[in-house]
C-alpha positions in Angstrom: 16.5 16.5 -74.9 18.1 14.5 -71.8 16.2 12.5 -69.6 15.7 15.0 -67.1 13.9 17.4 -69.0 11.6 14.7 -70.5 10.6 13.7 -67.1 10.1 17.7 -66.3 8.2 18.0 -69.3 5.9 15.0 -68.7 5.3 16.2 -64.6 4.2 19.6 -66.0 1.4 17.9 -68.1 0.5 15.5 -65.2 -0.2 18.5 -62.9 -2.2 19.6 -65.7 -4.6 17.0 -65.1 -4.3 16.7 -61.6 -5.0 20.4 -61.1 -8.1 19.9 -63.9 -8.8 17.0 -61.6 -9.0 19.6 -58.7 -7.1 17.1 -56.1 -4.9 19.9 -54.1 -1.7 17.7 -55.2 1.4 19.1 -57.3 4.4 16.7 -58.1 7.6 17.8 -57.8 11.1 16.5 -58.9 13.8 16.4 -56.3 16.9 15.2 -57.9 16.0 11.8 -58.9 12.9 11.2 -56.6 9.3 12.3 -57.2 7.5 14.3 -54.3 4.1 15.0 -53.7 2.9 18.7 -52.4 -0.7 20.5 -51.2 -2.3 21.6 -47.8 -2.2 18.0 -45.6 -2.7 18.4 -42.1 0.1 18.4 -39.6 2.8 15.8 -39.3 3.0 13.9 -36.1 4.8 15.9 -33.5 4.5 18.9 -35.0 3.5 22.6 -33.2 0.9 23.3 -36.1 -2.9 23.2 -35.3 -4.3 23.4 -39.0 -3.3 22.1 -42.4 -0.6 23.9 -44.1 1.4 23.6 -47.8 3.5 20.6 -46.7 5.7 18.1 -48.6 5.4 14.4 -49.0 8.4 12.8 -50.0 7.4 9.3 -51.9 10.7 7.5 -52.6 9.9 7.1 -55.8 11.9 7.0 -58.8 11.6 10.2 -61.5 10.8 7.9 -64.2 8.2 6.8 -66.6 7.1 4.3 -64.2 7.1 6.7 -61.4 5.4 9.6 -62.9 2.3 6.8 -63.1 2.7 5.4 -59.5 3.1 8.8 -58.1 -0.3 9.8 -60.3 -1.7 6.7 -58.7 -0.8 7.7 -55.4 -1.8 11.1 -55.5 -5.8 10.0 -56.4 -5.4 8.1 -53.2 -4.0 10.8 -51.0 -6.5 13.0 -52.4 -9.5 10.7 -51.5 -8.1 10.1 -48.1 -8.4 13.9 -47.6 -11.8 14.0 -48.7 -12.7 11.3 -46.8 -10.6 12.7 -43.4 -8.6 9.4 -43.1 -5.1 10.6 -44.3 -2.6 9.5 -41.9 1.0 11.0 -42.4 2.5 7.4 -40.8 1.2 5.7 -44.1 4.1 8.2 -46.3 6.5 8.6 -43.7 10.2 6.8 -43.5 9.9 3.6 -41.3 12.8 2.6 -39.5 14.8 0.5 -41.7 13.4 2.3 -44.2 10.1 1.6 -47.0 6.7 3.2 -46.5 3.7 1.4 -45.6 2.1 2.3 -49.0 4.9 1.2 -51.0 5.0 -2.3 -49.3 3.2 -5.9 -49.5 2.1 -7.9 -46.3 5.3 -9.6 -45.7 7.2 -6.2 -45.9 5.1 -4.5 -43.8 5.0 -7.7 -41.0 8.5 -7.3 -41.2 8.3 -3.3 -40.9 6.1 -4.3 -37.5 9.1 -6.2 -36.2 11.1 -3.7 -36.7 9.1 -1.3 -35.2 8.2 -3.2 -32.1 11.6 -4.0 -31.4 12.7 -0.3 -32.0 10.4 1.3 -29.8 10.0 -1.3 -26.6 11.4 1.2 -23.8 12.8 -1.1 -21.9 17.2 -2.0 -21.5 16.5 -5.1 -21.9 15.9 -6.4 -25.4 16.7 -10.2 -24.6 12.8 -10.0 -23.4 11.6 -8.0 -25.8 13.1 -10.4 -28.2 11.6 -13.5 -26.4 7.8 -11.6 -26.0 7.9 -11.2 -29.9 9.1 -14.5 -30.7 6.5 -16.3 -28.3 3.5 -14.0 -28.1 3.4 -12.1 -31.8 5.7 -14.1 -34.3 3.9 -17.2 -34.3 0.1 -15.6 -35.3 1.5 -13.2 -37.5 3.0 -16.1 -39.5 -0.5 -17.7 -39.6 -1.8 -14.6 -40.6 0.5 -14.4 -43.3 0.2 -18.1 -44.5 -3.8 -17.8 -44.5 -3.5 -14.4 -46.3 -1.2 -16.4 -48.9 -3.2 -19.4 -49.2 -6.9 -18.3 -49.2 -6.4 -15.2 -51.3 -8.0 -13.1 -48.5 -7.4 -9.3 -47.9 -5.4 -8.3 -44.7 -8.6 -7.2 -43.3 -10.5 -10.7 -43.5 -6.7 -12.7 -43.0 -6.7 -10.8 -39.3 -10.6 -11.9 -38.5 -9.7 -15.9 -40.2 -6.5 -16.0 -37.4 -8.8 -15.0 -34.7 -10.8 -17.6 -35.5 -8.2 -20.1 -35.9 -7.8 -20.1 -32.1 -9.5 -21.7 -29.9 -12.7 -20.1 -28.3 -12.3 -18.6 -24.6 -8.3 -19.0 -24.4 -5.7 -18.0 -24.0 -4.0 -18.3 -27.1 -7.1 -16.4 -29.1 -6.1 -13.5 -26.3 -2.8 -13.3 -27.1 -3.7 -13.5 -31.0 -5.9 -10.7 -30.8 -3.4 -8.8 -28.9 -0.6 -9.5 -31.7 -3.1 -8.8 -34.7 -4.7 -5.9 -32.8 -0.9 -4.0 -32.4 -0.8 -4.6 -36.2 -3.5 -3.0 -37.2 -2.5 0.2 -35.1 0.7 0.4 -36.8 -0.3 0.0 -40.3 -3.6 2.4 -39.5 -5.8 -0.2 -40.4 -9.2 0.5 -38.7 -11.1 -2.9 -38.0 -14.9 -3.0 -38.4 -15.1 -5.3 -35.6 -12.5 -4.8 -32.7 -10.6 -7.8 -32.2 -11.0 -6.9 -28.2 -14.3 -8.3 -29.0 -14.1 -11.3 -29.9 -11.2 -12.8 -27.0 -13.8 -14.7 -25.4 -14.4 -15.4 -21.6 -11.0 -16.4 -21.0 -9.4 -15.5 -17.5 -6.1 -16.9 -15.9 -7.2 -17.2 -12.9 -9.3 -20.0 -14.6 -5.5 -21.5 -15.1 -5.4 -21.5 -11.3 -8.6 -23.8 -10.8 -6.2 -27.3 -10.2 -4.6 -27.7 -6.8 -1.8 -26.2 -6.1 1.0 -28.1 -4.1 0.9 -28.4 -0.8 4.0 -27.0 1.8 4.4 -30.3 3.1 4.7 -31.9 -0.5 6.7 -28.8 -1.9 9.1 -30.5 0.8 8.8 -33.7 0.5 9.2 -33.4 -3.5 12.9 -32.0 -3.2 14.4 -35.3 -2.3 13.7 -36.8 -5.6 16.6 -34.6 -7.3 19.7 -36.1 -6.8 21.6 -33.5 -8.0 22.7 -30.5 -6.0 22.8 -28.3 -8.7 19.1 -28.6 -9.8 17.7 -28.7 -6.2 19.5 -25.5 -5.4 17.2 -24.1 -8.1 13.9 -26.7 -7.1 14.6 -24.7 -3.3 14.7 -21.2 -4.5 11.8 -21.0 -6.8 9.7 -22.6 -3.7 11.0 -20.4 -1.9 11.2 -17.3 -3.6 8.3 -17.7 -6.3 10.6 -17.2 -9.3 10.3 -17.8 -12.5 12.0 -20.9 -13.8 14.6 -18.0 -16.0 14.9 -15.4 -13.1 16.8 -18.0 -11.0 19.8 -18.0 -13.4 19.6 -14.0 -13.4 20.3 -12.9 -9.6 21.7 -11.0 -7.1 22.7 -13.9 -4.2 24.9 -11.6 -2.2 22.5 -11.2 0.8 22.1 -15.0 0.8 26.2 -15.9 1.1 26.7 -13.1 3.5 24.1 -14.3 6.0 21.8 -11.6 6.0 19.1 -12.3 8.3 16.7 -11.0 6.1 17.5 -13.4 3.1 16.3 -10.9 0.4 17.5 -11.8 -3.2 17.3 -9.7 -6.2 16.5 -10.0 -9.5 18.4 -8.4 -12.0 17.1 -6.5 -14.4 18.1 -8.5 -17.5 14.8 -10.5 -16.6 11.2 -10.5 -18.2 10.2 -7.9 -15.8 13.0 -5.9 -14.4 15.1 -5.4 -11.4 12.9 -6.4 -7.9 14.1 -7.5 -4.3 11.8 -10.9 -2.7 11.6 -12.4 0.2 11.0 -15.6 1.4 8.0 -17.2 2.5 8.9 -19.4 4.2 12.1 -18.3 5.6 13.3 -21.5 7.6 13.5 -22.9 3.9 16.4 -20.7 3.2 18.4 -23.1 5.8 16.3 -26.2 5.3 17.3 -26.0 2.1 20.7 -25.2 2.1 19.9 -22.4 -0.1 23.1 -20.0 1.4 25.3 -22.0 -0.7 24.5 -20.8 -4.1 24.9 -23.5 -6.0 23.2 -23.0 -10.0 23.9 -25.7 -12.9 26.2 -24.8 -15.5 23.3 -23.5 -17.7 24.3 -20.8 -20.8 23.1 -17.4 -19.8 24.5 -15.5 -22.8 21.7 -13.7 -24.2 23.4 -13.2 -27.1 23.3 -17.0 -28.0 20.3 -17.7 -26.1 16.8 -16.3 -25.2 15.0 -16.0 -21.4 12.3 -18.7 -23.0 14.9 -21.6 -23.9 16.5 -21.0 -20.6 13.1 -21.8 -18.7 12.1 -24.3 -20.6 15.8 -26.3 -19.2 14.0 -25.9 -15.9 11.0 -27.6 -16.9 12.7 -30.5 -18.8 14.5 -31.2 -15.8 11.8 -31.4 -13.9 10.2 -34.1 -16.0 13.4 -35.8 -15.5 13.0 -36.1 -12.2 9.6 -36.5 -12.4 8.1 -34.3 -9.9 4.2 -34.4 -9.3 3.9 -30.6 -10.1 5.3 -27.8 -12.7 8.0 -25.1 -12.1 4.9 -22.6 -12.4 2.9 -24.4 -9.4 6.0 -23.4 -6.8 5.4 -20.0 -8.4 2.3 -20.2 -7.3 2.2 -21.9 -4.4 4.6 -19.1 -3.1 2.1 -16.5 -4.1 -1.1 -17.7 -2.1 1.2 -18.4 1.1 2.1 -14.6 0.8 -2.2 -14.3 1.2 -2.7 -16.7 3.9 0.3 -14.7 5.6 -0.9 -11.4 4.8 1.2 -9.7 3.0 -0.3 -6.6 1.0 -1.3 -7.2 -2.2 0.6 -4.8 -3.8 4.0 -5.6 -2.1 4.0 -9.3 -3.4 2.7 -8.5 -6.5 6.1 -6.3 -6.9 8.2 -9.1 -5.3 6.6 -10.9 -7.9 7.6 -8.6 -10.8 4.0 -8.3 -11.8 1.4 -5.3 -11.7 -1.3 -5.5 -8.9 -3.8 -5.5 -11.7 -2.6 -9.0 -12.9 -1.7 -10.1 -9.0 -5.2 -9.8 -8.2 -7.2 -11.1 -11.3 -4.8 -14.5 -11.3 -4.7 -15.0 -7.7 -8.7 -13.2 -7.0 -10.2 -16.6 -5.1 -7.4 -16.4 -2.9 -7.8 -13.1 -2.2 -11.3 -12.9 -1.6 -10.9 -15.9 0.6 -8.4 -14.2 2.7 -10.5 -10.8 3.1 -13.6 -13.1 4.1 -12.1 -14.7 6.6 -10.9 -11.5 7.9 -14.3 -9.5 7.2 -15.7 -12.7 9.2 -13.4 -12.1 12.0 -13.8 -8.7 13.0 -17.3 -9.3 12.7 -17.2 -12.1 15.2 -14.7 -10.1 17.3 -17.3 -7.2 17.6 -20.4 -9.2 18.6 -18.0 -10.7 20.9 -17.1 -7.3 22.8 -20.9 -6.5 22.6 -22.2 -9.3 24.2 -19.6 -9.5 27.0 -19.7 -5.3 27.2 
């Protein structure tokens, strides 16, 4: 008898007892692989309303070993169906291939990353590299390490993270963000929804110290000697850019004079391709800003990342010890755009931002600005009444 037909031999008796068993599930031998089969509900994507005789494939080995694993497996497939929780992205091919089933936690945290870098729809995978690395890598090592250490299941490693952040900021927002896009992908449905538990945490708290002044926004550029680095102290005042998006733009309308000044940010940036202004403009002569002038900084995304390329910015502005951050010219520029007037909306796209996030970071500002105006027309008013 070759191996084959032993294996044959030994599925027919397993289906024996799973159909004795009354679980729906058959096992079937493709070539060397072992597949599940029974009525499952639709696969993702698909036209079909209602369950239908469907085909799991396991990637598992037609062996001795396998037939028990796929036994296993088919229990657990056959109480998720029972119990309506069956989800087809547990069995199906991930990219890079595995199935969530099959894997351990550091497989599947490595599945994730995978997965999040495969379907960010963006061109521009230098910062969807640099969001991973900064905002999800470092709290699903944790999560990993506390898993590891304290013997925990995932489900009580996710709440133990959360918890190793600090209450009300912004880190245990950005954990439960991370952790929370982990549970979605592996299906794992949390008693307690991490949104929950991020705490009071707003960053328009972040915007409670003083910001610079205009006159000491000026006054501060004569401490850097060199040309190179003021060029880029002069257009992020200018311009409210972020300390990367200076080394990723479109000067053209700056060297050819244009009156308007604009200057564009490429899209190889955190947030895409937008045109901004500048406010104010007599900076753009004051300082010297026509001739473009950048320091010889790498920019090769290949070798580098959007985050180590902003943080050169901020180490030089330690050097040259300047009273506030790159962040503070950022937004500096953005409440001068209030105090002028410009729509909300428009400088929250100049600023490569939604109007959402515009208007909760910059919100004491704005309601400032719209009660001084409320407080004008009503003044105005009684004005023409009295005098009418």
């Amino acid at each position: 008898m070759t191996d084959s037909t032993a294996i044959d031999a030994r599925i027919v008796q397993l289906n024996q007892r799973l159909k004795v068993a009354r679980l729906g599930l058959q096992v079937e031998r493709r070539g060397q692989k072992l597949s599940l089969r029974g009525t499952l509900p639709p696969r993702p994507g698909s036209d079909r309303l209602r369950s239908h005789q469907q085909r799991i494939s396991l990637d598992i080995p037609a062996t001795a070993a396998g037939l028990k694993q796929v036994e296993q497996t088919a229990k657990v497939i056959a109480a998720q169906l029972i119990q309506d929780t069956f989800d087809w992205r547990d069995y199906l091919p991930l990219v890079g291939g595995g199935r969530l089933h099959q894997m351990d936690l550091a497989e599947k945290l490595d599945a994730f990353e995978q997965h999040f870098l495969a379907q960010s729809h963006t061109a521009d995978m230098a910062s969807v590299k640099t969001t991973w690395k900064k905002a999800y890598a470092p709290y699903l090592n944790k999560l990993g390490a506390i898993a590891q250490a304290r013997n925990f299941t995932l489900t009580e490693a996710i709440y133990a993270t959360v918890q190793s952040t600090p209450n009300n900021s912004r880190s245990r927002q950005v954990c439960c963000t991370a952790l929370n896009a982990l549970a979605e992908f592996l299906n794992l449905e949390l008693p307690t929804p991490l949104k929950s538990l991020w705490g009071t945490y707003s960053p328009s708290r972040t915007q409670m110290r003083r910001l610079p002044s205009d006159e000491e926004i000026v006054r501060a550029i004569a401490q850097i000697p060199n040309p190179n680095w003021r060029f880029v102290y002069g257009i992020m005042a200018t311009y409210g850019l972020r300390n990367h998006e200076v080394f990723f733009c479109d000067y053209s309308a700056l060297e050819q004079g244009n009156s308007e000044a604009t200057v564009e940010v490429l899209p190889t940036t955190k947030t895409g391709q937008h045109e901004v202004w500048p406010f104010y403009p007599e900076w753009v002569e004051q300082f010297n800003l026509r001739e473009i002038c950048l320091p010889p900084v790498n920019t090769d995304l290949t070798q580098t990342t959007l985050q180590r390329i902003g943080q050169q910015v901020t180490a030089q502005f330690r050097r040259y010890k300047l009273p506030f951050s790159p962040y503070d010219l950022r937004h500096a520029w953005a409440v001068r755009t209030i105090h002028f007037g410009l729509p909300d909306t428009v400088a929250a796209q100049m600023m490569g931002h939604s109007v959402a996030i515009h208007n909760r970071t910059y919100h004491r500002w704005i309601t400032r600005r719209d009660q001084q105006q409320a407080v004008a027309s009503a003044l105005s008013q009684s004005q023409m009444s009295w005098q009418g």
